[in-house]
DOTORZA-470450 format. One record per residue (C-alpha): residue in one letter; y negated, x negated, z negated. Coordinates in steps of 0.1 Angstrom, whole numbers, padded with zeros to 4 digits, always signed. Each point is the difference from the previous one (the first is absolute). Example, Ala and Ser with C-alpha at 12.3 -4.5 7.8 and 13.67 -1.06 7.14 Angstrom:
2
A+0045-0123-0078S-0034-0014+0007
This chain:
210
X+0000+0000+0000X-0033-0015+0011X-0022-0009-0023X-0041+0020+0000X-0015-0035+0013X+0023-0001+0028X-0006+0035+0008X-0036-0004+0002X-0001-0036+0020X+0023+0018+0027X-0023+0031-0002X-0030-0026+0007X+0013-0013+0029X+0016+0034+0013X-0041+0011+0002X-0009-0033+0017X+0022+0006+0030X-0011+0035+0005X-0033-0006-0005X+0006-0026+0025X+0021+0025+0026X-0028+0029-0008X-0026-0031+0010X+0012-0009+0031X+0007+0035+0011X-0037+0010-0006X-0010-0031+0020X+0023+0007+0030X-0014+0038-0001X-0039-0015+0000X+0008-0020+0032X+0016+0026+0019X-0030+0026-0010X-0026-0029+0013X+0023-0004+0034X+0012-0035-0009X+0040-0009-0001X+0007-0025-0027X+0008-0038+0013X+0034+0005-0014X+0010+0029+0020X+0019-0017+0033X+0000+0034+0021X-0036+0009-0015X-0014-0034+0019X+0018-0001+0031X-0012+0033+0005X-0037-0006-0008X+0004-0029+0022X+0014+0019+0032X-0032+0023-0009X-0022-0032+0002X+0014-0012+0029X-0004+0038+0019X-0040-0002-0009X-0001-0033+0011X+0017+0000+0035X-0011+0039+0012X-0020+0006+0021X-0027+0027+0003X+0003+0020+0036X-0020+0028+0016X-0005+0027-0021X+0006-0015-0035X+0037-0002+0004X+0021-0037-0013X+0017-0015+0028X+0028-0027-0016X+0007-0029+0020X+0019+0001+0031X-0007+0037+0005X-0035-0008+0023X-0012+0021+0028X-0009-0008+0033X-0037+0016+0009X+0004+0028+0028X-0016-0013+0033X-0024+0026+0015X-0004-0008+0040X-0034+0017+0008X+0003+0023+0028X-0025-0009+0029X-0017+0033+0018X-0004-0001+0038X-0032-0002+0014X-0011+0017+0028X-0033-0001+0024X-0007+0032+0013X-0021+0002+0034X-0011-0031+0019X-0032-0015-0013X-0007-0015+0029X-0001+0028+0020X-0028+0021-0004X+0016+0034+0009X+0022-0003-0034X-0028-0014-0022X-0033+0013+0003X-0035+0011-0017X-0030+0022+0000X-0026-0017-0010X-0021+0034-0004X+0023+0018-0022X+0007-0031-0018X+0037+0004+0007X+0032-0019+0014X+0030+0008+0008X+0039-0015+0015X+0016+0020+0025X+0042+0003-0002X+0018-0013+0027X+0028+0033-0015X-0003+0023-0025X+0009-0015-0033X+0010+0014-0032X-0011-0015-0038X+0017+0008-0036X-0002-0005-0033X+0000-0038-0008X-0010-0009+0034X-0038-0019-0002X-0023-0005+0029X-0018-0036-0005X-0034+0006+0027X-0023-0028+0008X-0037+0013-0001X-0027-0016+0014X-0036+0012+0002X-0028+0004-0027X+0021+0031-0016X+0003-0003-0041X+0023+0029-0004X+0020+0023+0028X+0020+0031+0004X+0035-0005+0014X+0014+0026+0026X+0033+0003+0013X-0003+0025+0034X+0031+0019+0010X+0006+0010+0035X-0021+0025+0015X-0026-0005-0026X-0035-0005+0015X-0016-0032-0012X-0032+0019-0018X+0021+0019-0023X+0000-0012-0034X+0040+0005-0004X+0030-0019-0023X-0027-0019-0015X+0021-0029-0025X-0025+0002-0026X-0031+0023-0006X-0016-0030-0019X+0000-0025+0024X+0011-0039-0001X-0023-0026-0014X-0003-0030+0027X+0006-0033-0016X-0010-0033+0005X+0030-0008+0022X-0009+0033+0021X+0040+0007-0004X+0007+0033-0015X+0036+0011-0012X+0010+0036+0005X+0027+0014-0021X+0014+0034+0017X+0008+0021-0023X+0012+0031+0019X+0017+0008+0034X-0021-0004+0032X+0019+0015+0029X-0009-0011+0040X-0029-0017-0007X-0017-0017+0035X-0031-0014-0018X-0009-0019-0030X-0042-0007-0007X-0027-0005-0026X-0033+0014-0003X-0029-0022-0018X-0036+0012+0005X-0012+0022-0032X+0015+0034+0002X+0032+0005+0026X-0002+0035+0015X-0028+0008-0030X+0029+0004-0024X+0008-0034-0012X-0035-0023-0012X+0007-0034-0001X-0034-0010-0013X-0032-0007+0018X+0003-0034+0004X+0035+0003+0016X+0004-0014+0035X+0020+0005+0030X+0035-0011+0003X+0024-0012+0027X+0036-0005+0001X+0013-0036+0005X+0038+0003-0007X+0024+0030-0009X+0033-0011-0018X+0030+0016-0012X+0013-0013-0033X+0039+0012-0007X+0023-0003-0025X+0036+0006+0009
């Protein structure tokens, strides 16, 4: 039978150990809380380590995605489709492009009757003194005083290169003339401004996509 001294010395250490245990339990729940796997835990580092080595060798692609190593992308190559450009009329013959000084007008006669769309664009050479014109397209059998399929109501401002690009943004059918009107009010329905002069037409092109 063992004596009260022993009992208490193995009591004594008995408390030590646990207090021990209970100590390093609490210290291994701390450092998981804070996101940190003790040294001593093999598994813990190799996986913090495979996490260090994913932040370090990703990469950031489009869009905010990771893109690991190995796994890269090629770039899509765009080839830029080229539109076909066409001259309309003869500009050196003066019964295709020609101008009335008086009315301050010009105009391109079609060798055929042509037909425009959506997404087509007339480019038109100006010359002249005009600052701003009215753009007609004429179908067949149209008389060439009549105001008709008039491109825009507002006009086009001339600029410095006297090259103005004509988006067509509805269907033309049979059309046998293309012209601009400078001057300072076409037919009285479309002022241009007092200063305004007359224009002539230099070149008509067709610019389209396929």
């Amino acid at each position: 039978m063992k004596s009260a001294k022993q009992v208490l010395v193995m009591g004594s250490i008995a408390l030590r150990i646990g207090c021990s245990i209970v100590g390093f339990s609490l210290s291994q729940d701390i450092l998981l809380a804070n996101g940190r796997i003790p040294l001593g835990n093999s598994a813990g580092t190799g996986e913090q380590q495979k996490g260090k080595e994913l932040v370090k060798t990703g990469e950031q692609g489009n869009g905010g995605t990771t893109r690991l190593p190995g796994n890269s992308v090629e770039p899509q190559r765009v080839t830029p489709v080229e539109p076909k450009i066409t001259t309309l009329g003869r500009p050196d013959d003066r019964t295709s492009y020609n101008a009335s000084p008086e009315w301050g007008s010009a105009w391109c006669n079609l060798g055929s009757p042509s037909n425009f769309s959506p997404g087509d664009h007339l480019r038109l050479t100006v010359g002249g003194r005009a600052k701003r014109v009215i753009v007609r397209l004429l179908p067949v059998g149209m008389p060439m005083d009549t105001p008709a399929e008039i491109v825009d109501k507002d006009g086009f401002d001339v600029p410095a290169n006297r090259v103005i690009d004509v988006p067509i943004r509805s269907e033309y059918r049979k059309i046998s003339q293309i012209s601009v009107h400078g001057g300072l009010n076409p037919w009285g329905l479309y002022p241009l401004g007092n200063d305004n002069g007359p224009a002539t037409l230099v070149l008509v092109q067709l610019v389209r996509y396929p």
